[in-house]
RODO-2510 file (C-alpha; in nm, 4 decimals, decimal comma):
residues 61
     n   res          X          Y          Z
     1     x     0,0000     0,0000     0,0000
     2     x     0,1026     0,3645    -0,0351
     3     x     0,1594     0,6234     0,1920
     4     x    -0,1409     0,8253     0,0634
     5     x    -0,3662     0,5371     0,1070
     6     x    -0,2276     0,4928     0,4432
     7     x    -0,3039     0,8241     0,5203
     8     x    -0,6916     0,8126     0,4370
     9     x    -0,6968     0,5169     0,6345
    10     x    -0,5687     0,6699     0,9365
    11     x    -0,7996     0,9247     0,8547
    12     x    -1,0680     0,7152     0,9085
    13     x    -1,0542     0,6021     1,2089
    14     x    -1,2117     0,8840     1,3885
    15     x    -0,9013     0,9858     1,5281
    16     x    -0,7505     1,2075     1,3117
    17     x    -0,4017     1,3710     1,3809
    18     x    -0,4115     1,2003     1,7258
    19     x    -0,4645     0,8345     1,5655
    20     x    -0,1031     0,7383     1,6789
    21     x    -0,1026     0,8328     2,0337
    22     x    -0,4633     0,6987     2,0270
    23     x    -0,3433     0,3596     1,9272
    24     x    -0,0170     0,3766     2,1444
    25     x    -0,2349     0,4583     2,4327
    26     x    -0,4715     0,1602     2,3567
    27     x    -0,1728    -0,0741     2,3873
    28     x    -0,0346     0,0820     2,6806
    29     x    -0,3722     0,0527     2,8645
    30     x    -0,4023    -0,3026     2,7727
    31     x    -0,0616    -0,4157     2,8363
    32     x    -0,1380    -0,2792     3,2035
    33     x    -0,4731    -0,4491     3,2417
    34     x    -0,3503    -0,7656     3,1800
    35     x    -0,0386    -0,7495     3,4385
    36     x    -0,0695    -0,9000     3,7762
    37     x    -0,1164    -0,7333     4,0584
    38     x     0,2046    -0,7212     4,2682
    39     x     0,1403    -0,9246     4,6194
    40     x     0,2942    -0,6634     4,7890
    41     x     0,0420    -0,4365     4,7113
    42     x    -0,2262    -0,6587     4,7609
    43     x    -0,0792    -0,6804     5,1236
    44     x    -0,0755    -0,3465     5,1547
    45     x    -0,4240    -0,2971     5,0763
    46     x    -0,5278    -0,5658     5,3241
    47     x    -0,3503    -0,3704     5,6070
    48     x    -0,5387    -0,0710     5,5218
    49     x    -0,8329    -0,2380     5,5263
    50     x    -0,7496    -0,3774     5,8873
    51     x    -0,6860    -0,0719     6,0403
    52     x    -1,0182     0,0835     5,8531
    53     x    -1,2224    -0,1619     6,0060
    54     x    -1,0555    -0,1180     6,3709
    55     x    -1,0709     0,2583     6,3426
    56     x    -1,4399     0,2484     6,2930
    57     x    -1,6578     0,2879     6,5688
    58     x    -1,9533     0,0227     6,6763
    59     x    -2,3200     0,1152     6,5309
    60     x    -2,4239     0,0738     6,8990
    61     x    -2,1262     0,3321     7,0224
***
C-alpha cells in the first residue's frame, strides 16, 4: 500500500491527527490491564483495610 492510502486510512478512524497516540495509548492501557497485581500491594491494601475496620466505631457506640 502507499503512503497516501495509508493516510486516508488513518484518517478514518475517527481519530484524526491524534490516531497514533490513540493507538499507542490503547496498547499501553491493555498491556497494564492484563499485568498481575504485585502481592505486595495486595498486602498493603489488606492492612489498610485492617486498620479501617478497627478505626471504625460500633453502630451501637
Amino acid at each position: 500500500m502507499n503512503d497516501l492510502g495509508l493516510l486516508r486510512r488513518r484518517r478514518d478512524d475517527g481519530l484524526g491527527p491524534n490516531s497514533d497516540i490513540g493507538n499507542k495509548l490503547r496498547a499501553l492501557y491493555g498491556a497494564v490491564q492484563s499485568e498481575e497485581i504485585p502481592s505486595k500491594l495486595i498486602d498493603l491494601l489488606e492492612q489498610l483495610d485492617a486498620v479501617e475496620k478497627q478505626a471504625k466505631p460500633a453502630k451501637g457506640e
